[in-house]
C-alpha positions in Angstrom: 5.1 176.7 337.7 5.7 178.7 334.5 7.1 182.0 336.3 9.3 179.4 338.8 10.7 178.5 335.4 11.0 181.7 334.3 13.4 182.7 337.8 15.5 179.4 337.2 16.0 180.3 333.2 16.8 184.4 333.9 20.2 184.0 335.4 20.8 181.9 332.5 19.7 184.2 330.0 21.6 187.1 331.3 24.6 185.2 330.9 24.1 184.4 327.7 23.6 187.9 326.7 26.4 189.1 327.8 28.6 186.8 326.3 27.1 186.9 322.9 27.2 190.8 322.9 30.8 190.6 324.0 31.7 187.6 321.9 30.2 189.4 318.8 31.1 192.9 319.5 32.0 194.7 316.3 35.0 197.1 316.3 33.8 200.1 318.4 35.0 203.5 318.0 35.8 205.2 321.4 33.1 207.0 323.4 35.2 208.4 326.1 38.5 210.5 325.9 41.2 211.1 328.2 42.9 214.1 327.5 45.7 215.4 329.2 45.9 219.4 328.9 49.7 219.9 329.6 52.2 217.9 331.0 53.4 219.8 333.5 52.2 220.5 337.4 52.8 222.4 340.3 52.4 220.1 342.6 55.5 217.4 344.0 53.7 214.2 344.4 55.7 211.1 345.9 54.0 209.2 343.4 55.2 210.3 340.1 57.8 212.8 338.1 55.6 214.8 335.9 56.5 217.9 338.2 60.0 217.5 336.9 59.0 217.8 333.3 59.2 220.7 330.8 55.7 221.4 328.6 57.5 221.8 325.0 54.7 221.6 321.3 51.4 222.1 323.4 48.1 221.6 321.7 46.3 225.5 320.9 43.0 225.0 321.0 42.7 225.3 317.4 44.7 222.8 317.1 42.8 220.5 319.7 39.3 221.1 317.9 41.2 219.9 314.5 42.3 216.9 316.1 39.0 216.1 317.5 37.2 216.4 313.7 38.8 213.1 312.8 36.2 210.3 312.4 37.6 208.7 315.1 35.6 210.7 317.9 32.7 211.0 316.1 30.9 208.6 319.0 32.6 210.5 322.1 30.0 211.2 324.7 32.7 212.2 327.5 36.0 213.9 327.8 37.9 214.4 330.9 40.7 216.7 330.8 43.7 215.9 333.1 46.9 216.7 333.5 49.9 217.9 334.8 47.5 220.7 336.3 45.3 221.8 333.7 43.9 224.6 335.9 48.0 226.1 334.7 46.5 226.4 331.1 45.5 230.2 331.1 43.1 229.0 327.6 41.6 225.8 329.4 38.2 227.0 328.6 39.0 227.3 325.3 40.0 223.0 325.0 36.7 223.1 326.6 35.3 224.9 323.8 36.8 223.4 320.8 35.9 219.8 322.4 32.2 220.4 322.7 32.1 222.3 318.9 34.1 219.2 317.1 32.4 216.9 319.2 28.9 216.3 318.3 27.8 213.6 320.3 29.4 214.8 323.4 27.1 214.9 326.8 29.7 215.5 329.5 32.6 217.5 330.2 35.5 216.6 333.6 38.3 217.7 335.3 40.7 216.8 337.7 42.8 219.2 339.7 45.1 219.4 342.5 44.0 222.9 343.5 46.6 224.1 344.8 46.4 227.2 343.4 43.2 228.6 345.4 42.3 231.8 343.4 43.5 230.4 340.1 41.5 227.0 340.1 38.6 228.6 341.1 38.5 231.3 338.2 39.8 228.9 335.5 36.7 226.3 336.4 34.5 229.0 336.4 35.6 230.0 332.7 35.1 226.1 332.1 31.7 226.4 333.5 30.1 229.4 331.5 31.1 227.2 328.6 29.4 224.1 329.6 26.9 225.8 330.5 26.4 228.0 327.3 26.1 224.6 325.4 24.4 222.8 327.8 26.7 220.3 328.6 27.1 218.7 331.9 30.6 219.1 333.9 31.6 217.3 336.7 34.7 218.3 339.0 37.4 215.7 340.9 39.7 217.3 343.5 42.9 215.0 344.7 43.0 214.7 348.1 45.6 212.4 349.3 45.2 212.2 353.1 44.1 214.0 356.0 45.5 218.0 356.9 49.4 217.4 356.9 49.4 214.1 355.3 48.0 215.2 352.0 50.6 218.5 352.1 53.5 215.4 352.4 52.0 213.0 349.8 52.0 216.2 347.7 55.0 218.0 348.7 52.8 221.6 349.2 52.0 223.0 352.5 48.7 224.4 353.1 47.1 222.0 350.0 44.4 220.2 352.1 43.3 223.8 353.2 43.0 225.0 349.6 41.6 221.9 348.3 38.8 222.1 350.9 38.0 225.5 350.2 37.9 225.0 346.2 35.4 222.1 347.2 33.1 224.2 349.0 33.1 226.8 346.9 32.0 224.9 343.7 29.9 222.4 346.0 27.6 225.8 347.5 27.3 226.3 343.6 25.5 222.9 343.0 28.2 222.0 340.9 29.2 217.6 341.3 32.6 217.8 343.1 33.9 214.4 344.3 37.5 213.9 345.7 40.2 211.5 344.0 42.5 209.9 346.8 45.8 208.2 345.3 46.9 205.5 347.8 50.9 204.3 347.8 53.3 203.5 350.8 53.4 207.1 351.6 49.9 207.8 353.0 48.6 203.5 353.2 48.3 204.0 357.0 46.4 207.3 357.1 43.7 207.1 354.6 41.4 205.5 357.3 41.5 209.3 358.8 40.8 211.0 355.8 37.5 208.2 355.2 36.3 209.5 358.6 36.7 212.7 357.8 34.6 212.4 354.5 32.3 210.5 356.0 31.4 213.2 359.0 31.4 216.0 356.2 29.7 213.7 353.6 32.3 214.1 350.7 31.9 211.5 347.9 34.8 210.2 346.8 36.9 207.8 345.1 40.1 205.5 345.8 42.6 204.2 344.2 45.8 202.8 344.6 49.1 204.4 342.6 49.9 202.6 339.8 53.0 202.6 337.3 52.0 205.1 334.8 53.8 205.8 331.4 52.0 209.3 331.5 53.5 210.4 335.4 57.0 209.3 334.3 56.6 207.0 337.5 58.5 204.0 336.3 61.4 204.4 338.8 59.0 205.5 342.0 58.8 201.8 342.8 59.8 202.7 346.4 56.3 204.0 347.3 53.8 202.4 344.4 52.8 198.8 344.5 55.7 197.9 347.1 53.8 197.0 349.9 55.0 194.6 352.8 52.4 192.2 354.1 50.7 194.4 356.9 50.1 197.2 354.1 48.9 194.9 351.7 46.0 193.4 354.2 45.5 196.7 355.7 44.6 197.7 352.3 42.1 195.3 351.1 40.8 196.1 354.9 40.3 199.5 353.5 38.6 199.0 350.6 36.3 196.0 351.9 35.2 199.0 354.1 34.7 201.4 351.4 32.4 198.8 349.7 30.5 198.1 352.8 29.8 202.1 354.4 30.7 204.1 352.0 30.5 203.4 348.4 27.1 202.5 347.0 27.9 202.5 343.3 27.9 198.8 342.2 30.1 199.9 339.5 32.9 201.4 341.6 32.1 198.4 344.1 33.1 195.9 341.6 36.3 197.9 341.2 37.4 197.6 344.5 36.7 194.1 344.6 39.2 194.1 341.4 41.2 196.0 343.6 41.1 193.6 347.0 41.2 190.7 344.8 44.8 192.2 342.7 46.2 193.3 346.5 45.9 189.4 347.2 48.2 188.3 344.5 45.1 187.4 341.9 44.0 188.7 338.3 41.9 192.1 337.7 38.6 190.8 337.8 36.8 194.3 336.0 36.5 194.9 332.3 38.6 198.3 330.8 36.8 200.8 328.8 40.2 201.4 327.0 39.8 198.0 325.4 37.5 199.4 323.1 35.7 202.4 324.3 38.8 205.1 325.3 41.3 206.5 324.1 44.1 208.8 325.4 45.4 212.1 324.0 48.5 213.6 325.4 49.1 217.4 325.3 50.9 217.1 322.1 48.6 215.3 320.3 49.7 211.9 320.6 47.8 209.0 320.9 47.8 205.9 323.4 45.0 203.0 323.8 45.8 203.5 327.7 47.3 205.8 330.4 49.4 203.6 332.1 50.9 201.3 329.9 50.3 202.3 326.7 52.8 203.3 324.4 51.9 206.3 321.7 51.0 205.1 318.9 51.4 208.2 316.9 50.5 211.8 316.3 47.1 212.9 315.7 48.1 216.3 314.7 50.0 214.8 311.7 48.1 211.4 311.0 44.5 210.5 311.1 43.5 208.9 314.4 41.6 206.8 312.9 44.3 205.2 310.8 46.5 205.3 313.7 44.1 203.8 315.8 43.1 201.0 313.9 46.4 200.0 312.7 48.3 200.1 316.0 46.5 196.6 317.2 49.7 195.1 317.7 50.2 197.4 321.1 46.9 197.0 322.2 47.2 193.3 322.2 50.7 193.5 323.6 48.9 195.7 327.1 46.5 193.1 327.2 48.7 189.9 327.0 51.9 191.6 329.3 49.9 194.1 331.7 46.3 194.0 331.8 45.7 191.1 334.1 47.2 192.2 336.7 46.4 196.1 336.5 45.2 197.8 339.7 44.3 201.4 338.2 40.7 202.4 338.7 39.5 202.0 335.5 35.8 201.6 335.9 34.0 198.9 333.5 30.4 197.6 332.8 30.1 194.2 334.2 32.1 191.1 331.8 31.1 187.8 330.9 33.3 186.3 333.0 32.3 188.3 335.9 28.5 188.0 335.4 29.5 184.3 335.3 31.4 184.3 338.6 28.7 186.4 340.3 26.0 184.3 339.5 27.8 181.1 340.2 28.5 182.2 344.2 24.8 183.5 344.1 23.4 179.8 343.0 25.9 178.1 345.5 24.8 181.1 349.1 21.3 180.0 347.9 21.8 176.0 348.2 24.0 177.4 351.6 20.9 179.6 353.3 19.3 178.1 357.2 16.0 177.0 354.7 17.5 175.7 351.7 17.3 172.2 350.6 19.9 170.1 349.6 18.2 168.2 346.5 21.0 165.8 345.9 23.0 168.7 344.6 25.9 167.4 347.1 26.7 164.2 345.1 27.5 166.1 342.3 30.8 167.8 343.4 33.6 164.9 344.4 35.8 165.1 347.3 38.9 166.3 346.9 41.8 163.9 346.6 43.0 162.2 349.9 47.0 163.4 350.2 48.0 161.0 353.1 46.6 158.7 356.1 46.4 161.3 358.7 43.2 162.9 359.6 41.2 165.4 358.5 39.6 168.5 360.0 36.9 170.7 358.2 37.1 174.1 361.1 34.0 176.0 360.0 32.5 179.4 362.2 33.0 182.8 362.2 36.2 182.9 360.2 36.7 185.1 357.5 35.3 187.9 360.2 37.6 186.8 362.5 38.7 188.9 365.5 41.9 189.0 367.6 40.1 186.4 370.1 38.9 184.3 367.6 42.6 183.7 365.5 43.2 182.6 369.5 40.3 180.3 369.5 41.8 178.9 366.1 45.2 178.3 367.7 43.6 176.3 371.0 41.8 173.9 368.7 44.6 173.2 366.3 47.3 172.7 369.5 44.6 170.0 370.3 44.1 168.1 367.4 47.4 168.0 367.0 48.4 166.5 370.4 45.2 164.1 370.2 46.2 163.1 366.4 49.5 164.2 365.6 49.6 165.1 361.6 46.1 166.7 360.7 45.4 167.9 357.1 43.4 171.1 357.8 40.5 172.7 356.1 39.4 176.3 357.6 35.6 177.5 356.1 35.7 181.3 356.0 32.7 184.1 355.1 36.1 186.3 353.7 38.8 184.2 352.1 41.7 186.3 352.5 41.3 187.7 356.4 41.9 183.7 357.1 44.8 183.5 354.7 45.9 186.6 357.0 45.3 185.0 359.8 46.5 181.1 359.6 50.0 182.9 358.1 49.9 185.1 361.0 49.9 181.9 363.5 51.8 179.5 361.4 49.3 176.8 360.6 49.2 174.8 357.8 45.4 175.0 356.3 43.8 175.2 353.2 40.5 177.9 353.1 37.8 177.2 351.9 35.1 179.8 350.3 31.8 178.8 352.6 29.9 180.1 349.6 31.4 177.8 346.8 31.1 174.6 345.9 34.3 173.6 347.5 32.7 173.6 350.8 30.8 170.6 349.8 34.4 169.0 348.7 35.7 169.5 351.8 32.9 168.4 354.4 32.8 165.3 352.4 36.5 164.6 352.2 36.9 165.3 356.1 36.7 162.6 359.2 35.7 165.3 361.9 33.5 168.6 360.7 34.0 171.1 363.8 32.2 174.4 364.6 35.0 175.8 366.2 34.5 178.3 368.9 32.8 181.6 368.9 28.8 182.5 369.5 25.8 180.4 368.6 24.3 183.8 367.8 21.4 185.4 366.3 23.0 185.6 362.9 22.0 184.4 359.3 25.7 182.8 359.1 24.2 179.9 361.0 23.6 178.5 358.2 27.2 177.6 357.8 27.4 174.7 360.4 24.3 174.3 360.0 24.8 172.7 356.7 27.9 171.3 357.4 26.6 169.4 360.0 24.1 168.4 357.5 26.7 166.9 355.3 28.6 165.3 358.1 25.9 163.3 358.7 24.9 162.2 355.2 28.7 161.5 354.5 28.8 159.6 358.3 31.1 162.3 359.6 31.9 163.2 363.1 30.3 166.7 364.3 31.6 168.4 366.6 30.8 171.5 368.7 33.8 172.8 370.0 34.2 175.2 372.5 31.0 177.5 371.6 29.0 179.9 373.7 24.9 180.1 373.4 23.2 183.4 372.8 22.3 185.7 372.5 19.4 184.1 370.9 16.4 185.9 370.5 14.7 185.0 367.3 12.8 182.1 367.4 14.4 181.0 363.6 17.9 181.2 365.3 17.1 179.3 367.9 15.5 176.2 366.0 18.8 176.4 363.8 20.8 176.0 367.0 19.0 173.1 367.8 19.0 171.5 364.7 22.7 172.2 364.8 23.1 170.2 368.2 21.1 167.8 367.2 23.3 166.9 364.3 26.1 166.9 366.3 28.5 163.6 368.0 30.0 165.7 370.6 29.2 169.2 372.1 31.8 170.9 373.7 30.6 174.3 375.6 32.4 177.6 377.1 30.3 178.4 379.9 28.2 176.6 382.3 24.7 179.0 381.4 25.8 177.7 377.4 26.1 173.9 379.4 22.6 174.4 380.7 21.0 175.7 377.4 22.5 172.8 375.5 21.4 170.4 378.3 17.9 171.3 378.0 17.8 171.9 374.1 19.0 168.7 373.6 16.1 167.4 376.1 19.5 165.8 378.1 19.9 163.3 375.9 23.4 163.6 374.9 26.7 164.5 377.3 27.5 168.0 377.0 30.7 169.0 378.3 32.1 172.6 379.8 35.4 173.2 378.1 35.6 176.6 378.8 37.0 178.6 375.8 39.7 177.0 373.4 41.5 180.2 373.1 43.0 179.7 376.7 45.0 176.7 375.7 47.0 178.8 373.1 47.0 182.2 375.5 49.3 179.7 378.1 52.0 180.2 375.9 52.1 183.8 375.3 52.2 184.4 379.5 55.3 186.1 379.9 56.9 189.3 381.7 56.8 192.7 380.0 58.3 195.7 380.8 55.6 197.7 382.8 53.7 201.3 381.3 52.4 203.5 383.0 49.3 203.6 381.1 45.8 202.3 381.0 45.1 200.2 377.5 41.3 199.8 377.1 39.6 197.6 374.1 36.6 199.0 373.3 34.3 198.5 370.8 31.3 200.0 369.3 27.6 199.3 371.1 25.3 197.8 368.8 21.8 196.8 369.0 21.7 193.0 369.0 22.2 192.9 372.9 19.6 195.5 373.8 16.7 193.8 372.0 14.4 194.2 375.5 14.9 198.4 374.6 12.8 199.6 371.7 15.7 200.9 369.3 14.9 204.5 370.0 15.1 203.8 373.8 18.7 201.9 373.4 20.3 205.4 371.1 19.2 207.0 374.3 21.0 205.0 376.7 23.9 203.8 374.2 24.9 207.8 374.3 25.0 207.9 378.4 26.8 204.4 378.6 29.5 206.0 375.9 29.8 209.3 378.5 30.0 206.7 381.3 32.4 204.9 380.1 34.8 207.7 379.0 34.5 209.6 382.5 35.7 205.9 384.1 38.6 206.1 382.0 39.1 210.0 382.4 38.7 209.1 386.7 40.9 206.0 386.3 43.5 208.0 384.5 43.4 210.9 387.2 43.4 208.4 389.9 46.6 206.1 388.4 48.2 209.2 387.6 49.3 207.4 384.3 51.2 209.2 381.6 48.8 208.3 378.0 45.5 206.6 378.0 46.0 203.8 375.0 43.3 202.9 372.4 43.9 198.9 371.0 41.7 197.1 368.9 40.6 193.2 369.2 38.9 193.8 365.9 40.2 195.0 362.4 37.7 194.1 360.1 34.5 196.2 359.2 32.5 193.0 359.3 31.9 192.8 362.7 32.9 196.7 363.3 36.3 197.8 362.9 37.8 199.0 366.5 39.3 201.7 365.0 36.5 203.1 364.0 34.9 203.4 366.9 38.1 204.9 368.9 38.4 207.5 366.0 34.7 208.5 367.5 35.3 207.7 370.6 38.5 210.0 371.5 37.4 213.2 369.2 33.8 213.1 370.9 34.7 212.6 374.5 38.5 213.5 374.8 39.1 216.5 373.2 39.8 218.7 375.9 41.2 215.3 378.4 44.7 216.9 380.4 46.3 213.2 379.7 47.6 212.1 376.3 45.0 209.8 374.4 46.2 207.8 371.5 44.6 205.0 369.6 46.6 202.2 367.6 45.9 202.8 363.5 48.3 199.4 362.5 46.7 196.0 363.1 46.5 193.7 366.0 47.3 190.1 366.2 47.3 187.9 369.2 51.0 188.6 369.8 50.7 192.4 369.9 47.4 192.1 371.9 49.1 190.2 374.5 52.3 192.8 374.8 50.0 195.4 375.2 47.9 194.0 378.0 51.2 192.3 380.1 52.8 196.0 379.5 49.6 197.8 380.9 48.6 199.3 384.2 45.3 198.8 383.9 43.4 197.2 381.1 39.8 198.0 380.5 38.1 195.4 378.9 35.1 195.3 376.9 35.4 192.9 373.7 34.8 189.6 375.1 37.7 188.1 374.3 39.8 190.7 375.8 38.4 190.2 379.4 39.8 186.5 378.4 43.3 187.5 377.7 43.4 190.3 380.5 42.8 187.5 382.8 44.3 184.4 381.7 47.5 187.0 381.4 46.5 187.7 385.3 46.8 191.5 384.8 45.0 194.1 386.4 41.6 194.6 384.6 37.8 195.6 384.6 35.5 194.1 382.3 32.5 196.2 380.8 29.7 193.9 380.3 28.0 195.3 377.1 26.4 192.0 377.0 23.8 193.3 380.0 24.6 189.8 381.6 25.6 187.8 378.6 28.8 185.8 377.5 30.8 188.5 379.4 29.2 187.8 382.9 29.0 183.9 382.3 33.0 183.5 382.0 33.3 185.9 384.9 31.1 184.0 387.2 32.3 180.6 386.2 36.2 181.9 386.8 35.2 183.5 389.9 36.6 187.0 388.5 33.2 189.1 389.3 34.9 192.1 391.0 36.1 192.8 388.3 32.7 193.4 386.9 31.2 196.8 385.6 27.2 196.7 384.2 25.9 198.5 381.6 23.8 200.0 384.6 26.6 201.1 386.8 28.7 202.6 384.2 25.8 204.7 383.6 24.4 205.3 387.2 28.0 205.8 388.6 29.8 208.1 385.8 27.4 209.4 382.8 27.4 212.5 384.3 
């Protein structure tokens, strides 16, 4: 009992400490500096003017290690040097130097570079080095890298960069030194750092992202036609991007909670990190001015000719002005320790995905939070599923149901549950509908099932997933608060834990009506429910909104497939060794069917489109990036994959517009044949969802098995 206590109080505690330390945190001098060597470079960057500048009164060293004696930095533990291009600065190891002599609690030394300059970055780092190294100090390099071959040479306006910036990488890397890259994301290069990810990820670069801010120091006030001007498919594509970064890639909680800041900024909300410039940095410019930030801080004076200290402590006035006019909705990659306000947040949407899990238990908890307030007479719809991992087919499924509530009730007022708040804001913008989302994991989804007349799981899987728990407990709810339940539209299985499968039932138990795809998904309902209530075969709601996209399209002579990445969950009869095997031969088969259907056709490109965006779920693209430099490399026909984003309306232009479609998301082989286009289905389901629409719509030569892809063309 005591340590059950104990688990309830420590989320509690930690909260309190955190505010008290921040809420009684005495004036702190800084511990970090950021010093910019010159202010000049040799690179042309679309993202800022420093290039065009002329160094004039640059800091000696001498004068540097002066600077650095002022009381001020007497707690510095880290400097990094920036720029410009410090590497220009023939006596860079000699800032190094006088920084670790005038520093004396210093622990770590940094640099950033553009290296453009092969020969010369590499000898004036290694100067840096012995220096570090004589003192025992640890140094740590970051190389900008702005986007993949020629689109880091654009970005940066100097041909033959990437190459030099890879080779200054490996040289310092097969030294042991830390060398992690620094990617700078505007307009310019927003559609092409996806490559560059893959490209770290197959040569295991660490790196970090960021996206280009307004900086006082670049001189990048009037740039605003490449930084932070980005339309609506950018901006979504973005907080894609770093949603992925947090889920493969970056495993650094701090620099996750960054990009979280970032995603959440993208979306039109406040910075949601902390700043170590609000009282643990501070910035030196090459002449020895000072600023309380880099990019909005003003300079608050001149450390070579007043004390930093004094200039620092009696300069509040700016500090407070950054804060009140631009901190809140800053997107630069300043990296923070976690706030009060976020430890509160964090904790809050932990409590509430705990009362949300298959096995929790309600405890009255629900009759705390009040409905929200009823805006009119018509009725209301709580749409809870998949959503917020939505896929092209499901945004269809979304469209059926809504084009049927309306027509059966006119007027609706519309609640959407999603796992990811903003790819359902995408996504109801992107068909029009008028919805509010809710955050599954927040107490709002216990305003909205008790403020709704019908509570619908709509469309999609009853799957092996934890998710479950979602209508699981808003079916709960429903019928507490005498709601009606509805399943609408859903597909069974695969279902192979026995957990899953008792949630499913407990699911359509709680239900009033039961609405199912397929007729296999009408006969596991049927029995589960021991035939005791009417299930009815609706086949799948996203047909009712595909009807109105049928149209005629100028014809392509190419083949569109929509692939997607085999994973595990429907091989669970193979050990997991055993399905790597055979996933590798069905991968060969299925590209030597495309390769033989391209030859055959004689089509003119082979074309790469994506029902999926999102990495929850698997991005599509990923897998074609994969796919095409793994299998096609050598192909005599053109192979191209899409890099923009897909939406039900580009989807269906591409498949109306194609010779042949090959189909393998499930919801493709839907809209390749409710569009009646010529098409083959790969059914990586090994006789799932994919063969039960076939059979019951009498479309099963147009079927290919796991089996005979591999039999017939792994070869």
């Amino acid at each position: 009992m005591i340590k059950k206590i104990k688990n309830i109080l420590r989320p509690f505690y930690k909260i309190y400490k955190v505010w008290h330390e921040e809420k009684f945190r005495t004036k702190e001098l800084p511990e970090v500096i950021n010093f910019n060597a010159n202010d000049i470079c040799n690179s042309k960057c679309t993202m800022c003017n420093i290039w065009q500048q002329k160094q004039d009164n640059e800091i000696t060293p001498e004068q540097f290690k002066l600077l650095l004696k002022d009381p001020l930095y007497q707690n510095v533990k880290h400097i990094g040097i920036t720029g410009g291009e410090p590497t220009l600065r023939e006596d860079l190891y000699l800032l190094y130097d006088a920084a670790i002599q005038a520093l004396p609690n210093i622990n770590g030394l940094s640099i950033i570079t553009n290296a453009i300059q092969k020969e010369q970055v590499i000898e004036r780092i290694e100067e840096v080095i012995k220096v570090c190294a004589k003192h025992q100090k640890s140094f740590s390099i970051m190389v900008s890298l702005d986007g993949y071959r020629d689109v880091h040479d654009l970005v940066r306006g100097r041909l033959g960069n990437f190459e030099s910036a890879l080779a200054v990488i490996k040289y310092f890397k097969e030294k042991g030194l830390s060398v992690i890259t620094g990617t700078t994301i505007s307009k310019a290069n927003v559609w092409d750092v996806e490559e560059l990810l893959h490209f770290f990820k197959k040569t295991k670069q660490a790196g970090r992202f960021r996206v280009a801010e307004f900086i006082k120091r670049l001189y990048n006030d009037d740039r605003y036609d490449v930084i932070r001007n980005f339309d609506d498919d950018e901006t979504y594509q973005l907080q894609l991007f770093f949603y992925k970064l947090i889920a493969t890639y970056e495993t650094d909680p701090t620099y996750q909670r960054t990009y979280k800041s970032i995603i959440n900024v993208l979306g039109g909300g406040k910075r949601l990190i902390g700043c170590p410039y609000h009282n643990e940095g501070v910035v030196v410019s090459s002449r020895g001015e000072l600023a309380y930030c880099a990019p909005k801080s003003n300079f608050i004076g001149n450390g070579l000719k007043e004390s930093s200290l004094h200039l620092y402590q009696t300069n509040t006035k700016e500090k407070e002005r950054i804060k009140k006019e631009n901190c809140e909705s800053c997107i630069h990659d300043y990296h923070y320790k976690e706030t009060f306000n976020e430890l509160k947040a964090r904790i809050a949407t932990r409590l509430w995905t705990k009362l949300y899990q298959i096995d929790s238990k309600w405890y009255n908890i629900h009759r705390l939070v009040r409905p929200f307030k009823k805006l009119n007479q018509n009725k209301t719809v709580f749409i809870v599923g998949w959503y917020g991992t939505e896929t092209v087919g499901d945004k269809a499924i979304l469209a059926g149901i809504v084009h049927e509530l309306t027509e059966n009730f006119g007027k609706i007022n519309l609640y959407i549950g999603s796992l990811y708040p903003f790819i359902t804001e995408r996504t109801i913008r992107e068909l029009d509908i008028p919805a509010t989302v809710i955050d599954v994991w927040e107490k709002e989804f216990i305003a909205a099932c008790k403020s709704s007349d019908l509570i619908i799981m709509g469309g999609g899987p009853l799957m092996d997933l934890e998710v479950l728990s979602v209508p699981l407990k808003a079916f709960q709810l429903g019928k507490i608060y005498n709601k009606t339940n509805i399943v609408y539209g859903c597909g069974i299985g695969p279902l192979f834990d026995k957990r899953y499968q008792d949630t499913v039932k407990k699911i359509l138990s709680l239900s009033n009506e039961i609405m199912v795809r397929d007729e296999k998904s009408k006969l596991t309902a049927e029995d589960w429910t021991n035939n005791n209530k009417p299930i009815k075969l609706s086949g799948d709601p996203s047909k009712i909104y595909l009807k109105n996209l049928h149209q005629q399209f100028p014809q392509r002579n190419i083949i569109s497939c929509y692939l997607r990445d085999w994973t595990y969950e429907y091989s669970r009869d193979l050990s997991y060794e055993d399905f790597l095997i055979k996933k590798k031969d069905f991968e060969l088969g299925i590209a030597n069917f495309i390769k033989q259907k391209a030859i055959e056709m004689r089509v003119d490109e082979i074309r790469l489109e994506h029902m999926h965006n999102f990495v929850i779920g698997n991005d599509d693209r990923d897998f074609s990036r994969y796919f095409t430099e793994k299998y096609f490399d050598d192909f005599e026909i053109p192979i191209s994959y899409n890099k923009y984003l897909s939406t039900v309306a580009s989807i269906s232009a591409s498949m109306q517009s194609s010779k042949l479609n090959v189909c393998m998301r499930f919801h493709s082989v839907v809209f390749a044949h409710s569009f009646n286009t010529n098409f083959v289905a790969v059914d990586y389901t090994k006789g799932g969802k994919i063969k039960n629409y076939l059979v019951d719509e009498n479309q099963m030569n147009n079927y290919l098995s796991v089996d005979n892809i591999i039999s017939n063309y792994a070869y």
